[in-house]
N, C-alpha and C positions, 0 to 999 in steps of 0.2 A: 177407334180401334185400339187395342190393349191387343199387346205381343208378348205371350211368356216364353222364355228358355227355362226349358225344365229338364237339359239334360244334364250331365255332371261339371262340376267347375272342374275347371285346365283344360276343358276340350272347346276352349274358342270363346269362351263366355267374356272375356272381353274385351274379342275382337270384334263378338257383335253389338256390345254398347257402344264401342268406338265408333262402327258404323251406323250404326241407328242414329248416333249425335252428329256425324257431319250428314245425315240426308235430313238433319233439325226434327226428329224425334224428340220428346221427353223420355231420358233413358236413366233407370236407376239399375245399378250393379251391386250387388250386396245387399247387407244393409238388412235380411231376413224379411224382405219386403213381403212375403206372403201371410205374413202376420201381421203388416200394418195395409190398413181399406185405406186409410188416408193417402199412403203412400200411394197406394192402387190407382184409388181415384183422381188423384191429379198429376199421373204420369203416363206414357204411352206403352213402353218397352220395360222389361224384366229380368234379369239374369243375376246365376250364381245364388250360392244357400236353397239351394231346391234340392237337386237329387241326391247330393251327399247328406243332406240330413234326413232324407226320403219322408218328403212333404208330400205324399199322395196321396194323403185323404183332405187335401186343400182342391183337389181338381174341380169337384161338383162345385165347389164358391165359383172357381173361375171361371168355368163354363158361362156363369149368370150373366158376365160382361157380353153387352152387344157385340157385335162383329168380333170377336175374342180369336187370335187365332195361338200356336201353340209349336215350338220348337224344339225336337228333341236333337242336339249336339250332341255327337260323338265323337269317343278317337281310339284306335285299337288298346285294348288293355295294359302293355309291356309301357307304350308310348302314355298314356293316361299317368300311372304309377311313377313313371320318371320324372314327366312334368312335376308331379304335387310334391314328387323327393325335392327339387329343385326349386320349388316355390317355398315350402315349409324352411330350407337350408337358407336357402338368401335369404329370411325374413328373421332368423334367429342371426346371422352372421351381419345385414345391416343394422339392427337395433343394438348390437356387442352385449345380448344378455349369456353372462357366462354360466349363470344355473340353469338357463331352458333343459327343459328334457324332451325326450323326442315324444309328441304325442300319440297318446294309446289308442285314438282314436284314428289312425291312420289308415288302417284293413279297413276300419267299420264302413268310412266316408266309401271308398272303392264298392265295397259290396254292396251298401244302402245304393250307389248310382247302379249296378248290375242290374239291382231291383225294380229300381225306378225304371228303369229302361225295357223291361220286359212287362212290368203291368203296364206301360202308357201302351204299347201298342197290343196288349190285351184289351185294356179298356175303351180303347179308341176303335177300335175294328168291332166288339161286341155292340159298341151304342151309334154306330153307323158316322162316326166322328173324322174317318181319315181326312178327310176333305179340309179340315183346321189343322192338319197335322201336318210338318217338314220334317223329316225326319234326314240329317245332313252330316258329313263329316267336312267341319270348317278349315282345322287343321293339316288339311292332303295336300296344301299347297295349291289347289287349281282355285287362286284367286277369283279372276277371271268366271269362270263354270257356279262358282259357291254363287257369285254376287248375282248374275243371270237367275239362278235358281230361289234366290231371296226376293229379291224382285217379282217376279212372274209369281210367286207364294202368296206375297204382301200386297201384288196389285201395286207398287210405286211405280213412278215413270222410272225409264231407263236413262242410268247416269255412268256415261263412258269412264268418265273422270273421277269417280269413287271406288273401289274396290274394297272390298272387306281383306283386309291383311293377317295372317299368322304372325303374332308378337314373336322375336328377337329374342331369344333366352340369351344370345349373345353378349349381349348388351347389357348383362345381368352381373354383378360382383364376381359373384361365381357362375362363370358359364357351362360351357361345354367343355372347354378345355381345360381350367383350372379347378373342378370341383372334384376330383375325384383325390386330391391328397386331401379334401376336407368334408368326405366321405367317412375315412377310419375315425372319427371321431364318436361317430354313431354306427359303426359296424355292427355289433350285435342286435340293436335295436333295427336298424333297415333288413337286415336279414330275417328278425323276426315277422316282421308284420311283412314282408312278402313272403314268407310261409307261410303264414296265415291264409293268404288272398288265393295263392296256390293250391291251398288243402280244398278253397271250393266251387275256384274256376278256372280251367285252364285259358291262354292266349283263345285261342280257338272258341270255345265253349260261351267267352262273353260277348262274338259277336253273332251267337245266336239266333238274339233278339231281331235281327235282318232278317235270316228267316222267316220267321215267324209274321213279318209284316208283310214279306211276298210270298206267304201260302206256302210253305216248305215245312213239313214236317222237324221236327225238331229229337232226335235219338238221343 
């Protein structure tokens, strides 16, 4: 069996290599693994570098694998955008590189997962596919309900004693409470590129894609 997450990184993507490793999965995270067969083939589990670099003309390869099954992770828009501000921040503030610039490609990542997210369950619903598809928001907090519904997806026995958890940003150099004096740092630049992402989705408008996968017209 081969398990992709093909939805955007910060929305759970490695909560669920975390858990695929302790149910003793082969799980690779990163790593632009849909580029590497090697990597493919002698691993079980997938996640992260998919739908922000909007790899969707990699799907028809993936399909080829037997039993192949396919996870699209989500997290509402507002909460997406804050995670990757806060991943991107801690990762220039633990390395102490004082030239990082904020990258340009910030909006793009966002938008490319918009995308991704509304072709997969275009493409899946046209080729009669839903059946390989989860379509889950990891990060809501209902532990407990996610891990139920990954199970009964996967076909694993049920494991009281595992739960698939939301990472701790807490826990993070800069977390919740101490990141925002280390925010004006890149003031212009954060405000940029969510006016960007704004000028062509609203909060509202990127969860869509729900819609769309239970038969609701889409205005």
């Amino acid at each position: 069996m081969k398990i992709f997450v093909i939805g955007g990184h910060k929305c759970g993507t490695l909560s669920l290599h975390k858990w695929f490793k302790e149910r003793k999965l082969k799980s690779i995270h990163g790593n632009f693994w849909c580029n590497n067969q090697e990597l493919i083939e002698n691993n079980d589990c997938f996640s992260d570098h998919f739908a922000e670099f909007y790899y969707v003309n990699k799907i028809q390869e993936l399909l080829k694998y037997k039993n192949c099954l396919f996870i699209l992770n989500y997290r509402p828009l507002e909460e997406y955008m804050n995670s990757l501000l806060k991943h991107l921040l801690n990762g220039n503030y633990i390395n102490k590189i004082n030239n990082w610039k904020w990258p340009s490609n910030f909006s793009d990542r966002i938008l490319n997962t918009h995308k991704t997210n509304i072709f997969i369950i275009n493409y899946f619903k046209k080729n009669n596919l839903l059946d390989k598809l989860l379509v889950i928001n990891i990060c809501n907090g209902n532990n407990k309900e996610n891990t139920r519904k990954l199970e009964k997806f996967l076909k694993l026995p049920l494991k009281k004693n595992i739960l698939i958890k939301k990472n701790d940003h807490n826990l993070l150099p800069l977390n919740n409470i101490n990141i925002k004096k280390y925010l004006n740092k890149f003031d212009i630049e954060i405000k940029s590129e969510y006016e960007k992402i704004y000028k062509e989705i609203s909060n509202e408008e990127y969860l869509n894609f729900l819609d769309l996968l239970n038969n609701k017209d889409i205005t």
